[in-house]
C-alpha positions as CSV (number, residue, x, y, z in Angstrom):
1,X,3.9,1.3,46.7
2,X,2.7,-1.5,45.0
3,X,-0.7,0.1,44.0
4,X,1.5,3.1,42.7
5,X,3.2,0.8,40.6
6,X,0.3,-1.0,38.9
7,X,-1.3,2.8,38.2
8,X,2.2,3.5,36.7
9,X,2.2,0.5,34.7
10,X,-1.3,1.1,33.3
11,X,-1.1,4.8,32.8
12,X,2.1,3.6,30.5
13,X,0.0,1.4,28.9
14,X,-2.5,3.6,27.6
15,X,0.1,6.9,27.4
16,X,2.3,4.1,24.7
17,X,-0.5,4.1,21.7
18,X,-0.9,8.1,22.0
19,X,2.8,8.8,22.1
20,X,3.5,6.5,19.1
21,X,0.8,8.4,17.0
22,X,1.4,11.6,17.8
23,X,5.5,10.9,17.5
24,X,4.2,9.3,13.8
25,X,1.9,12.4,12.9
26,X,4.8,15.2,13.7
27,X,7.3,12.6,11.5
28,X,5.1,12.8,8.7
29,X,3.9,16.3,9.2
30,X,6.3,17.6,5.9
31,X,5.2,15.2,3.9
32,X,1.5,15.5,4.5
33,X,1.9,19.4,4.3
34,X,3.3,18.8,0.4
35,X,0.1,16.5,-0.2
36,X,-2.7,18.5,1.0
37,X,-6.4,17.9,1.2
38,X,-7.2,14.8,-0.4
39,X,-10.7,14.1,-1.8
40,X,-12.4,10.8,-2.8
41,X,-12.0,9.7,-7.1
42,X,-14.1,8.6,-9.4
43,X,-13.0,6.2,-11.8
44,X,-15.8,5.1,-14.2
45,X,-18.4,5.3,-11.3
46,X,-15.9,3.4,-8.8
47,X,-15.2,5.3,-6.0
48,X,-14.7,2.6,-3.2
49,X,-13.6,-0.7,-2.6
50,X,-17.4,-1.8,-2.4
51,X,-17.7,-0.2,-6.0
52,X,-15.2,-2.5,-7.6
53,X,-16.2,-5.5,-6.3
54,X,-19.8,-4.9,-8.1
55,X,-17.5,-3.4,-10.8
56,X,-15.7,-6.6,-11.4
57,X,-19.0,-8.4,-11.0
58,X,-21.4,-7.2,-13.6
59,X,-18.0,-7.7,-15.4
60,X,-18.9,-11.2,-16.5
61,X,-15.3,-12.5,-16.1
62,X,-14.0,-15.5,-13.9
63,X,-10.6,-17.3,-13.2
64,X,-7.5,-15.3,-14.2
65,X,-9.8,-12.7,-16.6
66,X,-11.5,-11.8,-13.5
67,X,-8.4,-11.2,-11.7
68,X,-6.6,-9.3,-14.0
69,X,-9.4,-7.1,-14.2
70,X,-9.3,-6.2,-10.6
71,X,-6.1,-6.0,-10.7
72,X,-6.2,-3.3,-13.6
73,X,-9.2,-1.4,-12.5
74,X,-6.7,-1.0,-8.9
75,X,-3.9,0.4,-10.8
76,X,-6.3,2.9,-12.7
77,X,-8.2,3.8,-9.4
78,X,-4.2,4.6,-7.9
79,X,-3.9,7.3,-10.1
80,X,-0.8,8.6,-7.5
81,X,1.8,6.9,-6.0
82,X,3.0,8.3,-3.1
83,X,4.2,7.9,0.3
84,X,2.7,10.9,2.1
85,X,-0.5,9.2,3.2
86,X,1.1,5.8,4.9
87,X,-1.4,6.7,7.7
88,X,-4.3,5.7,5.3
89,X,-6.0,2.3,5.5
90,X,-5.9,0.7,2.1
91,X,-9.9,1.3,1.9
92,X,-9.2,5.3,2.2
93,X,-6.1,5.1,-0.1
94,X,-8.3,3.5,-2.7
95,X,-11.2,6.0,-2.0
96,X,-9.0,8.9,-2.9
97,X,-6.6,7.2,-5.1
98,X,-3.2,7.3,-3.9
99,X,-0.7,5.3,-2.1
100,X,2.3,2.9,-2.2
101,X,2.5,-0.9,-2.9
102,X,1.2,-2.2,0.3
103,X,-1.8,-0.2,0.6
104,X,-2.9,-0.7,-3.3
105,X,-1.9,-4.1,-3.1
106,X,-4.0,-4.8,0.4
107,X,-7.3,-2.8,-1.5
108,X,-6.7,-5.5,-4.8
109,X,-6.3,-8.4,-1.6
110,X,-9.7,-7.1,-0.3
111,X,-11.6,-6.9,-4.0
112,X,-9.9,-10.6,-4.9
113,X,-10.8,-12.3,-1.3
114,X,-14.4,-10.7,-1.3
115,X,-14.7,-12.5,-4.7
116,X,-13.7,-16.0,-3.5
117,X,-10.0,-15.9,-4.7
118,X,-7.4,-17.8,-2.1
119,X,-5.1,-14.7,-1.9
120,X,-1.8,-14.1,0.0
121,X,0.2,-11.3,0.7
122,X,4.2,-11.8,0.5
123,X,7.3,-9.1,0.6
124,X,10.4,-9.0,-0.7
125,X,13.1,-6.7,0.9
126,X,14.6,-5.5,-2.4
127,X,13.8,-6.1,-6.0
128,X,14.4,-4.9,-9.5
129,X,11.4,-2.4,-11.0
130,X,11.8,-3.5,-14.8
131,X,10.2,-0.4,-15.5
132,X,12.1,2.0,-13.3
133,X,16.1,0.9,-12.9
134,X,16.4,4.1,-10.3
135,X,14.2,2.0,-8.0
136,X,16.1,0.0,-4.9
137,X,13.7,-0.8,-2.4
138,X,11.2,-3.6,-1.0
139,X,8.0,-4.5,-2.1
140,X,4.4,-6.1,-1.6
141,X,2.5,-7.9,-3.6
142,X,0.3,-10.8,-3.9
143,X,0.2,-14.1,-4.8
144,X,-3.1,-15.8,-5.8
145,X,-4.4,-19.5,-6.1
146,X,-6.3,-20.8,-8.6
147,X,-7.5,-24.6,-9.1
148,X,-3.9,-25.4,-7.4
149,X,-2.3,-22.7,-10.1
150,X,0.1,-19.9,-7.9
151,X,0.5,-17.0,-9.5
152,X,2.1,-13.3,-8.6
153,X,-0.4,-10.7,-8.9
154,X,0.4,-7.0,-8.5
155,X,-1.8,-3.4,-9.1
156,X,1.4,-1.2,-9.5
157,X,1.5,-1.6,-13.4
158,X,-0.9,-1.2,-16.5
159,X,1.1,-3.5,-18.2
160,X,1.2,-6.2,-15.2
161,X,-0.5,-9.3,-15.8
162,X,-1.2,-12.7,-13.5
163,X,2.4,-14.4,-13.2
164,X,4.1,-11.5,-15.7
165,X,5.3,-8.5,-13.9
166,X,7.2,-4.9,-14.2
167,X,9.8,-6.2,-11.0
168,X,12.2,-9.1,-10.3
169,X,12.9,-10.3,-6.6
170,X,16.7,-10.1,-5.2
171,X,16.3,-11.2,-2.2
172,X,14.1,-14.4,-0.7
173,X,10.0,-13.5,-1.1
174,X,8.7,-14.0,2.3
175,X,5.1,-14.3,3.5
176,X,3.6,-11.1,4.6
177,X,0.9,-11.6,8.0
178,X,-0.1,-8.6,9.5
179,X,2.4,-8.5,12.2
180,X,5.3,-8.5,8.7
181,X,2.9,-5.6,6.8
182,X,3.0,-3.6,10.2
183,X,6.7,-3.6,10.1
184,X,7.6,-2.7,6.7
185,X,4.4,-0.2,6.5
186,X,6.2,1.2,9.9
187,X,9.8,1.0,7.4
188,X,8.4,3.3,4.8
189,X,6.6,5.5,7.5
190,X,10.0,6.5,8.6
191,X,12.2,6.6,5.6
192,X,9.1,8.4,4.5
193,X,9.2,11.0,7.3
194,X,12.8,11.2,7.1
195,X,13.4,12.0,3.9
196,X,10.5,14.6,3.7
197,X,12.0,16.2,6.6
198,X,15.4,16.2,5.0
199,X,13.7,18.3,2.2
200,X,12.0,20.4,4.3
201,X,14.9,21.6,6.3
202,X,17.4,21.4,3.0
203,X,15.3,23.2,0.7
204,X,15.6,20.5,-1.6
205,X,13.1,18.7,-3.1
206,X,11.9,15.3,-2.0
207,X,12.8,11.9,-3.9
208,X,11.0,11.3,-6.9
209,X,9.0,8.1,-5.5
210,X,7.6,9.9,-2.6
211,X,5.2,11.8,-5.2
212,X,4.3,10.2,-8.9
213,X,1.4,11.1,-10.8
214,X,0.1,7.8,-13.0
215,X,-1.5,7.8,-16.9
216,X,-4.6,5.5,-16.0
């Protein structure tokens, strides 16, 4: 009995990682039905994250110029926000150039930290989009040291700039280790699914944030 056990236990074990995955592909089955086949971007010859960080060297820049021209060439290069490919690592969603704030944000991390920049990743549960009043949820961004300097960086604006940014926090900012970025990228994978299952079975069409085409 008690071998049976410990093969149940196991076999649970292993069953637990496929259930979740497949339970997470059928959730986001809509949604990723309205996206279709994505393809890799080019913007200006950078087509992954390796790309930009040679992009941002033969740039020439350092200290804050260097950042902010990462953290522009990100927000060009995420030419669609969206919410249908949450599956994606932040490498793929660079590569074809969509995604939401944590994966853009974790692609600018990568770019900055490859660089030599002392970068963290924080979250707030709700803030203010300055640029976008319909907007009521959380969001990820990053906050970046220089020579004992702190400032908040973020990709999801062309007019964001090191410490000067398109949202305002309303609730406390909290540091964001993976364990915190699994649970709010888990968040938006179901109020993602949910709401593009919602349209699907409606008729109606999906919120405006789960799909938003970008000038660059």
């Amino acid at each position: 009995m008690a071998r049976s056990n410990r093969f149940d236990s196991v076999a649970r074990l292993l069953l637990s990682p496929l259930l979740l995955l497949s339970g997470a592909a059928v959730f986001m089955l809509p949604g990723a039905l309205r996206l279709g086949k994505t393809r890799p971007t080019d913007l200006d010859g950078v087509v992954t994250i390796e790309d930009a960080i040679v992009a941002c060297k033969d740039s020439g820049l350092n200290g804050w110029a260097l950042v902010t021209f990462a953290q522009n060439l990100v927000r060009r290069k995420f030419a669609i926000y969206t919410t249908r490919n949450a599956w994606d690592s932040s490498a793929r969603a660079f590569e074809h150039g969509m995604g939401y704030c944590t994966q853009y944000n974790l692609a600018l991390k990568e770019i900055l930290d490859r660089l030599g920049f002392r970068t963290q990743a924080v979250f707030c549960p709700k803030v203010r989009n300055l640029a976008d009043p319909r907007w009521a949820m959380g969001h990820t961004w990053l906050r970046v040291t220089i020579d004992g300097r702190e400032r908040d960086v973020c990709a999801g604006q062309l007019e964001n700039r090191p410490g000067h940014n398109q949202f305002m926090p309303l609730l406390p900012v909290l540091p964001a280790p993976g364990p915190v970025l699994f649970l709010t990228h888990l968040g938006v994978v179901l109020l993602s699914g949910f709401v593009e299952w919602k349209a699907t079975l409606t008729g109606r069409p999906a919120p405006y944030w789960t799909y938003i085409e970008r000038p660059i």
